[in-house]
N, C-alpha and C positions, 0 to 999 in steps of 0.2 A: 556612394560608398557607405556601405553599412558598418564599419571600422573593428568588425569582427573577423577574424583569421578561421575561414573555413579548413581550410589545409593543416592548421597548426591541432584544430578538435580533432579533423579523422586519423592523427599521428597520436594525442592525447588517446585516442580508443583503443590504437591499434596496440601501443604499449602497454596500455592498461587490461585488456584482454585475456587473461588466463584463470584459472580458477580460484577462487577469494572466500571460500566458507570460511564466516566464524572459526575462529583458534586454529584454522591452517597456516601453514608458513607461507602462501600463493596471499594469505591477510596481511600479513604482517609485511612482506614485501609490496602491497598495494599500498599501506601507510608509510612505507618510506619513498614510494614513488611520488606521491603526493605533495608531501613533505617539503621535498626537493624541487619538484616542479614551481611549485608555487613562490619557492627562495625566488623562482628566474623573476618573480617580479617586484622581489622587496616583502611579500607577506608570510609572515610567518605564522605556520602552524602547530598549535598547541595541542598535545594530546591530552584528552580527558580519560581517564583508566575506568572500566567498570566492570562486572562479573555478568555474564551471560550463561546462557542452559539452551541446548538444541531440543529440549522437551517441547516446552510450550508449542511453537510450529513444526513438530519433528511426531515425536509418540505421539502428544497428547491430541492433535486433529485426527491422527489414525482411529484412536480410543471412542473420538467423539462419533465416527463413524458408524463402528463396530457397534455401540451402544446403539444408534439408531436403527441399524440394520437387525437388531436381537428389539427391539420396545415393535416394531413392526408386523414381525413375523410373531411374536407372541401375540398380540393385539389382533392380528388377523386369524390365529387359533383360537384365541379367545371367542373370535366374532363367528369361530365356523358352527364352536362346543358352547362358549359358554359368554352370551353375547352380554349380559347383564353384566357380568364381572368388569367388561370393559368400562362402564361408568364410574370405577374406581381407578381401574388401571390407568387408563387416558389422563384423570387428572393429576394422577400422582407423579406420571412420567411429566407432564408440562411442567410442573409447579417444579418437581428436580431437574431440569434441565434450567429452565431460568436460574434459580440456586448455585446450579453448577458452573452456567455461563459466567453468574455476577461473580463467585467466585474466583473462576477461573482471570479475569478481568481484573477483580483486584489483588492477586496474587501475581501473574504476571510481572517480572520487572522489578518484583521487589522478594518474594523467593525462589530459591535455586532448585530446583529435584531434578536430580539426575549428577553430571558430570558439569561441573564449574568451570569457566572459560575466561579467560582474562582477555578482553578486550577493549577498543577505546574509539571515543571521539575525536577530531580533528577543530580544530574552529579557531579562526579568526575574525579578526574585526577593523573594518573602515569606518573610520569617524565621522561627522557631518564638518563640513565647511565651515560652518556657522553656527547656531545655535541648534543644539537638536533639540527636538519635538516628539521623536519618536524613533521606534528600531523597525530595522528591515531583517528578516531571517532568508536568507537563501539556504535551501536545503538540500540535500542532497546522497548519497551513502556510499560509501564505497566498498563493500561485501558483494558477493554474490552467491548464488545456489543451484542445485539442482535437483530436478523433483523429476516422479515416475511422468508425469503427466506436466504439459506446459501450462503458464499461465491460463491460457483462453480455453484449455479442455477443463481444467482446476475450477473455472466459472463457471463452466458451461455444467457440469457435473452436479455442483452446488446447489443451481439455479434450479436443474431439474429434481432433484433431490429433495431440495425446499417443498416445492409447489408438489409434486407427489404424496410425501409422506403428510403434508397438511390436507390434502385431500383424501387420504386413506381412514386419515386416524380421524378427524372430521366424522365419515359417512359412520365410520365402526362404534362412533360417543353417539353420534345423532340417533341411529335405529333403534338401539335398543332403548333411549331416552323416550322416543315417541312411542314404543308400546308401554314401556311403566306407566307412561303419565296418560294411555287410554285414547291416542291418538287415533294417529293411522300407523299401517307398514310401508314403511320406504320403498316404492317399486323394485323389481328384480332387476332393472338397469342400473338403480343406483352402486345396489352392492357387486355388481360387476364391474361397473368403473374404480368399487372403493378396494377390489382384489386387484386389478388391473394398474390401479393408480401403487397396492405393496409393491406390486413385482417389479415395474417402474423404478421405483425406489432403492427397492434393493439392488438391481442392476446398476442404479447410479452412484449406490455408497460404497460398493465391494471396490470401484475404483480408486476413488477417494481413501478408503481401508487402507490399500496397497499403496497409497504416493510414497514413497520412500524420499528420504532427504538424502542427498547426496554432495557430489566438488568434481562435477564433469562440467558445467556448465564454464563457458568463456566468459559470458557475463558483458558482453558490450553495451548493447543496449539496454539492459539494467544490470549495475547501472553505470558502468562507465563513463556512460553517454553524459550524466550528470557533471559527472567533474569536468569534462570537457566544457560543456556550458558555462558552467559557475564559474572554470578559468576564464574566461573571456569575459564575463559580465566583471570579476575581479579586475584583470587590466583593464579595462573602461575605467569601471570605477575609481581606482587607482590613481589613474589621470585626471580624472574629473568626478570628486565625489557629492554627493547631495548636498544641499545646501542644509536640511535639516532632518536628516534621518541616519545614523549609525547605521549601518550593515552588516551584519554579524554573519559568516562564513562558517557552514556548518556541515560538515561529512559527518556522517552518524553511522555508526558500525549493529551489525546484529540487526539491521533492520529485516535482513530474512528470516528472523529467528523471531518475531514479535515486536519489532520494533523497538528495542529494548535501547536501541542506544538513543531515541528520542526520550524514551521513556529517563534515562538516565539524564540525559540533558536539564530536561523542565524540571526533575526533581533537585536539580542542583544548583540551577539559575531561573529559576522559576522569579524568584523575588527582584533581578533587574530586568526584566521587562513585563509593561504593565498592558495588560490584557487591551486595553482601549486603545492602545498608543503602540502595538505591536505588529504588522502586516508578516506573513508566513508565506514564502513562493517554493514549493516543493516545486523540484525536477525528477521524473525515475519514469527511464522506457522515453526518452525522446530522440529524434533524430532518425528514427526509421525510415529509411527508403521507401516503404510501402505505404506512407502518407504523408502527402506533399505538404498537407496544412498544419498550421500549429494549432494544437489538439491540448483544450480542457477538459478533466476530468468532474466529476460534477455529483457528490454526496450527501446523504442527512446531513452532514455536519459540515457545509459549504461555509455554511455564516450568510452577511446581508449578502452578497453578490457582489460589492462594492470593486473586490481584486475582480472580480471576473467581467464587469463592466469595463474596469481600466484596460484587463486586457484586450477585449474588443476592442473598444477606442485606438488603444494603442497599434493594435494590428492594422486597422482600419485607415490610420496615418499613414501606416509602412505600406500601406497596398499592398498586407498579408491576406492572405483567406483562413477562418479562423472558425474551428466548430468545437461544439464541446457536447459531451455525452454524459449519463446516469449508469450509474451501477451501485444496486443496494448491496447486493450479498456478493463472498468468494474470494475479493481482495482487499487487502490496508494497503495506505502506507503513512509514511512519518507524518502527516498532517495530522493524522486522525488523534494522535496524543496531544497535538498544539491547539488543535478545536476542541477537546474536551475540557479543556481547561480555558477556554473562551478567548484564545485569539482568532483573530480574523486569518483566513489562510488562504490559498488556490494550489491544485495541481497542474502541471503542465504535464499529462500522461499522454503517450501514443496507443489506442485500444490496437491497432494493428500489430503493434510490437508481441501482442501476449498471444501470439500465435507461435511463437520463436522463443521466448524466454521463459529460463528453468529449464532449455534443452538443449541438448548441443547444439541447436542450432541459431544461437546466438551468436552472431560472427561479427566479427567488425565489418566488413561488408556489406552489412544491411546499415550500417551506419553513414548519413549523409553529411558533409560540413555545412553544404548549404542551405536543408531541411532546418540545423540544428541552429544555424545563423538568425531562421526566422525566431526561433523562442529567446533566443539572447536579444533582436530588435524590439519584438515585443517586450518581455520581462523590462529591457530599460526605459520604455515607454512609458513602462506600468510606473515605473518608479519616480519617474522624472514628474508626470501626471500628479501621483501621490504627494513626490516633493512640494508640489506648486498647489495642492487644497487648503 
């Protein structure tokens, strides 16, 4: 017996499944469901209040687009008429896009442009047993979204988008560079692949253009599916909690909007937990039907591997089967604020899930209790493991 309540998460989804954008009242009623569920086990949850903006992940990705798609099509005019100009243009677009990125980055989370949003955090906390040594974050968000395009077409678009337009503007800097400096001429393939590689590009950013943010989305598997989990890991723990690790219980809002209510988080309790002495277990997009295994996600900013060794290990005990995947570009999530500030972290993501979510076709349905049972055997594995280093 795995002493996790399959039947009680797919009930946990099914209630939890209606629409949840940021400052919608489908939010606000998600934070009182939560709220309440969680009294059923004595935990009480605390809401933390912050301001939120649907720009950041709403216009401003759109904007980011549209800019790419206009430095392209000029850069490939440039390269038809006036192909020396691009040794100017080429660097000045790189040099302000980074600019705009690190900008964009540190302004996220902490200014508002557009329409202001009151929303909040949830969080509670399970104490150690005995002496604590260190904090545990489970994480998790309770919001959800809808976008023109789902999660996996959202990557899929990105990914292509990336590697085109660096291949374009690439061939369009390099040719004209190698006649100035008295080279040779780029063969007549290159510059077909380097037209071939715009168009490419453009085709992949008009979509991206158009993602529109929307509140169609049911939102199960991201991320309902989290709180489900997290409930069960909570009754566990409840019963039986660590010998020396705090657990801190954390739904975090606006996380489709930029992750902002992590963002609010660390900026507000950043100072009681200490980077070395901190482990981070995100959940979002688990429990899918359409993958049997418990499924790591796997980023730049993993950290040592340390959670994601535990979690093998720990799978390994349970006679889970247990893989985990890479994805540089197209998506976040809450971890990625708690790694840049140098905690150690892991994701527990389903990549099959983002075939379905950000569409209506997020149903509880595709939600399994006993998929989702394995990431609660595992995750306490991990912890119980952790407790005992």
């Amino acid at each position: 017996m795995s002493g996790f309540d399959d039947i009680k998460m797919e009930q946990i989804v099914k209630k939890l499944s209606f629409p949840r954008l940021t400052g919608s009242a489908g939010e606000a009623k998600a934070v009182g469901y939560c709220k309440k569920l969680f009294s059923e086990i004595g935990i009480v949850l605390f809401e933390d209040e912050f301001v939120a903006t649907r720009f950041w992940f709403g216009s401003m990705l759109q904007l980011f687009s549209v800019r790419h798609i206009v430095a392209v099509i000029v850069s490939a005019l440039f390269f038809l008429k006036y192909p020396y100009w691009n040794l100017v243009l080429i660097p000045f677009l790189a040099i302000s896009y980074v600019l705009l990125l690190l900008f964009v980055l540190g302004a996220m989370g902490k200014r508002i442009p557009g329409k202001a949003i009151l929303t909040r955090n949830l969080r509670a906390r399970i104490s150690a047993a005995r002496v604590k040594k260190g904090d545990i974050i489970l994480v998790g968000h309770h919001d959800s979204k809808s976008q023109t395009l789902t999660s996996f077409q959202r990557v899929l678009f990105y990914l292509i988008s990336s590697i085109s337009v660096t291949i374009a503007l690439a061939i369009f800097f390099v040719s004209p560079l190698f006649l100035l400096l008295g080279l040779f001429s780029l063969p007549l393939v290159f510059k077909l692949i380097a037209y071939l590689s715009a168009i490419v590009a453009i085709m992949a950013l008009i979509p991206l253009a158009l993602n529109r943010l929307g509140n169609d989305s049911l939102g199960a598997l991201d991320n309902a599916s989290s709180v489900a989990v997290i409930y069960e890991l909570a009754r566990d723990l409840k019963k039986n909690p660590l010998n020396n690790y705090d657990v801190t219980i954390l739904f975090t809002g606006a996380e489709e909007l930029g992750m902002l209510g992590a963002r609010a988080f660390v900026d507000k309790y950043i100072g009681q937990f200490s980077p070395g002495q901190t482990f981070v277990i995100n959940f979002d997009m688990v429990g899918d039907n359409g993958c049997k295994m418990v499924s790591v996600l796997k980023t730049i900013r993993s950290g040592s591997g340390l959670l994601e060794k535990l979690a093998f290990d720990a799978a390994a005990k349970e006679n889970l089967a247990i893989k985990s995947f890479f994805l540089l570009i197209g998506a976040s999530t809450d971890s990625y604020i708690f790694s840049k500030k140098g905690y150690e972290t892991i994701d527990f993501v389903s990549r099959e899930a983002s075939i379905s979510t950000h569409g209506r076709e997020d149903l509880p349905e595709r939600f399994d209790g006993k998929i989702a049972s394995g990431y609660c055997r595992t995750a306490r594995g991990m912890m119980r493991k952790l407790d005992n280093l």
